[in-house]
C-alpha positions in Angstrom: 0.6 -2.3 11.2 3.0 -2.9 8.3 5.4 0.0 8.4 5.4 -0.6 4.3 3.0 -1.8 1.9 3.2 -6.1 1.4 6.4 -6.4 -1.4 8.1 -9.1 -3.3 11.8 -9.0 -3.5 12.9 -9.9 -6.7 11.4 -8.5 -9.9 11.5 -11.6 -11.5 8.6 -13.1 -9.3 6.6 -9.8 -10.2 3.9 -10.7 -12.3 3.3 -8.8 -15.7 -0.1 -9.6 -17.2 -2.7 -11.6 -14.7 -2.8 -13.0 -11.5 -1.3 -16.5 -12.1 1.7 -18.3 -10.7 2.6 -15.9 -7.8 -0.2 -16.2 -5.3 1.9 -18.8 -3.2 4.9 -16.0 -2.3 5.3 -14.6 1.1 4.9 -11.5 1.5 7.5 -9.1 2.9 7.3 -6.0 4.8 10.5 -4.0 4.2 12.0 -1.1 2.0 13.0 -1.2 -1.6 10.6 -3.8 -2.4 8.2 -4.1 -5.5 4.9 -3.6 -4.3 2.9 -6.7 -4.3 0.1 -6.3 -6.6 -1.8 -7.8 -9.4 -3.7 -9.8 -6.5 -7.4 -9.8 -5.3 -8.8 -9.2 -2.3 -9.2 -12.9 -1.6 -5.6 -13.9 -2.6 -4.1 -10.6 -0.7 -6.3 -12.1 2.3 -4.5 -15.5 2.1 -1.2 -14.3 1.7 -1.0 -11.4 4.4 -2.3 -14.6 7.1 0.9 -16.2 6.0 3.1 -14.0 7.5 2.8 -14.6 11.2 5.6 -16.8 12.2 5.6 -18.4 16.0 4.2 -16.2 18.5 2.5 -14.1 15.7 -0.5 -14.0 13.3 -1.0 -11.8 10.8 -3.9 -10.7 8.4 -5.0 -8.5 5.9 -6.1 -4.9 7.3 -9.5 -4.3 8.9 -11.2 -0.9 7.8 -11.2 0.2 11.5 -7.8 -0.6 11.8 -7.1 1.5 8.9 -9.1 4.3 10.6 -7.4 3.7 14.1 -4.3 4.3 12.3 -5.1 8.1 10.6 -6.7 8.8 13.9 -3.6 8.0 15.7 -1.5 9.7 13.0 -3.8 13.2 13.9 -2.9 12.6 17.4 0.7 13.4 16.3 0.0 16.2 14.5 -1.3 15.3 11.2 -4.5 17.3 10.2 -7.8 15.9 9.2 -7.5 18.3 6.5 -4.3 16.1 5.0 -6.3 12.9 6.0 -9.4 13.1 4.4 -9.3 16.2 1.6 -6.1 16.3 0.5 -3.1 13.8 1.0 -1.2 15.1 -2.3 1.3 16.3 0.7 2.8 13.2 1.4 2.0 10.2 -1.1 2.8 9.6 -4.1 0.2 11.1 -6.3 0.4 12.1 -9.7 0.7 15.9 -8.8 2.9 15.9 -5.7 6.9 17.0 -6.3 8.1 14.5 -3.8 11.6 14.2 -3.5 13.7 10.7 -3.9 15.7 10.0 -0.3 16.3 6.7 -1.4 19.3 5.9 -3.1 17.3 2.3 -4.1 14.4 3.3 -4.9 13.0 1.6 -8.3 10.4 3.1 -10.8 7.9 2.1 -13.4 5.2 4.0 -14.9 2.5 0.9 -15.3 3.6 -1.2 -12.9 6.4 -3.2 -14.9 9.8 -2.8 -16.3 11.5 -1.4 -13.2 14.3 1.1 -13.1 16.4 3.1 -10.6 14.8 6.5 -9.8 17.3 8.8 -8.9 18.5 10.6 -5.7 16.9 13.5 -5.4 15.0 13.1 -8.1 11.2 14.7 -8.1 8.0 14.1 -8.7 4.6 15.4 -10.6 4.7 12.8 -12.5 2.2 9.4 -12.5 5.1 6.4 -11.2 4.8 3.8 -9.0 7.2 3.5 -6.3 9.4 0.8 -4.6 8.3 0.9 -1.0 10.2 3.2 1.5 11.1 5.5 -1.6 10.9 8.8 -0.3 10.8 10.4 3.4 8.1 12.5 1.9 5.8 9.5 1.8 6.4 8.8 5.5 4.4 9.8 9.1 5.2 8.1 12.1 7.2 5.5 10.3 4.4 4.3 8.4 4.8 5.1 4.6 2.4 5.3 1.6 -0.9 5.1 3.4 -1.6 7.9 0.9 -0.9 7.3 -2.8 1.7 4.6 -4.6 -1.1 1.5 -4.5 -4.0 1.4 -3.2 -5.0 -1.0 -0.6 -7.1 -4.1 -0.1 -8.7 -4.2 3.2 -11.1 -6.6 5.1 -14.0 -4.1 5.1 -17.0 -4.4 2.9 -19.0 -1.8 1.1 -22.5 -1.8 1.4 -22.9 -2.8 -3.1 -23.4 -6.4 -3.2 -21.8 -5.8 -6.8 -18.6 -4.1 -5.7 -18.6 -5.6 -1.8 -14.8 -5.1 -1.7 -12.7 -1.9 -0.1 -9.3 -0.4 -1.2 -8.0 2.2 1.0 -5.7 4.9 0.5 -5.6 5.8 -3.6 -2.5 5.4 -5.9 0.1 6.8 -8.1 -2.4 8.1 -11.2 -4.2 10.0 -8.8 -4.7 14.0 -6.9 -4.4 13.3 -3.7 -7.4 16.2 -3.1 -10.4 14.3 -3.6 -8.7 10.4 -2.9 -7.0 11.3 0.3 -5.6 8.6 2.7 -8.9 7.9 4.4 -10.9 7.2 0.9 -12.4 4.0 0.4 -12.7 2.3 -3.7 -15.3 -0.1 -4.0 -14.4 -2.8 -6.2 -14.7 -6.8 -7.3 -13.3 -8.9 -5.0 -11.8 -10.7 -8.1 -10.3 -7.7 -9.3 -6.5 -7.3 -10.0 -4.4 -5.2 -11.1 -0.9 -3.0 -10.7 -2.4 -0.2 -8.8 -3.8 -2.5 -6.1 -1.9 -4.2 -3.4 -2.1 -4.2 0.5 -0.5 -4.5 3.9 0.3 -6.5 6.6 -0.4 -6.1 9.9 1.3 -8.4 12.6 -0.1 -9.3 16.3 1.8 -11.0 18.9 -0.1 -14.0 20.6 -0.9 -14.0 24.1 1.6 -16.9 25.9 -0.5 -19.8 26.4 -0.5 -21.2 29.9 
């Protein structure tokens, strides 16, 4: 699974106001990039299947994946308590005081108009994050599961009129009551700077 949320590299290609002109970037999976929103759950879909190079394929996240990965995150010590009440712990949610530990870590408080967020600087306040932003925001190397954006997956809700799932909440919110394990049903044309995703990556099997 993606150890960070799919990002774009350069603000420039970040789009400001609708979902035109960017669905055709790759995706990257690194820190101190800008989260890749403003993208539907068809378009994240597309562009997380791009990533695979040879010997790999790639996709947009399964909900049982999703799952699979807080299960495996309580194996390690992580409580179902901070999985699936509260999360305000470690993501960034409106009312955690995380801690910057990232000297590169870039801010904006609507999803545009990026600046540097300072060392040490804390939280308790609603900003979105650059991914790999804080330590805080990390288990078992995987970061912002919980809070920043939330996350299209490849599950479906059982509402024919909101049929897609986000996991995982974002910046606006408590993490009590939209904890890492919460699922948002929405449009699957919907778009917009609190919604992103992430990549997962599978080796193929050598072909005889």
């Amino acid at each position: 699974v993606g150890r960070y949320e799919a990002g774009i590299e350069n603000e420039s290609d970040v789009r400001t106001s609708n979902k035109e002109g960017i669905a055709t970037l790759i995706p990257v999976t690194k820190q101190n990039a800008y989260p890749y929103n403003w993208v539907t759950r068809t378009q994240s879909k597309v562009l997380a299947e791009r990533v695979g190079g040879e010997n790999y394929t790639s996709s947009l996240m399964f909900g049982v994946q999703w799952d699979l990965v807080l299960k495996y995150l309580e194996t390690k010590g992580t409580t179902q308590a901070e999985l699936n009440e509260d999360s305000t712990n470690w993501g960034n949610y409106s009312n955690n005081t995380w801690k910057i530990t990232n000297t590169n870590a870039l801010y904006a408080d609507n999803g545009t108009n990026w600046g540097y967020c300072s060392y040490g600087k804390t939280g308790g306040a609603a900003i979105q994050l650059t991914t790999g932003a804080s330590d805080t925001f990390c288990k078992q190397g995987i970061y912002d599961l919980a809070g920043n954006v939330e996350e299209w997956t490849l599950e479906y809700s059982n509402d024919p009129a909101v049929p897609g799932v986000v996991r995982g909440s974002e910046f606006h919110f408590y993490g009590v009551g939209s904890p890492a394990s919460k699922r948002w049903y929405l449009k699957k044309n919907y778009y917009g700077y609190e919604t992103g995703y992430r990549v997962p990556l599978y080796k193929d099997e050598a072909q005889d």
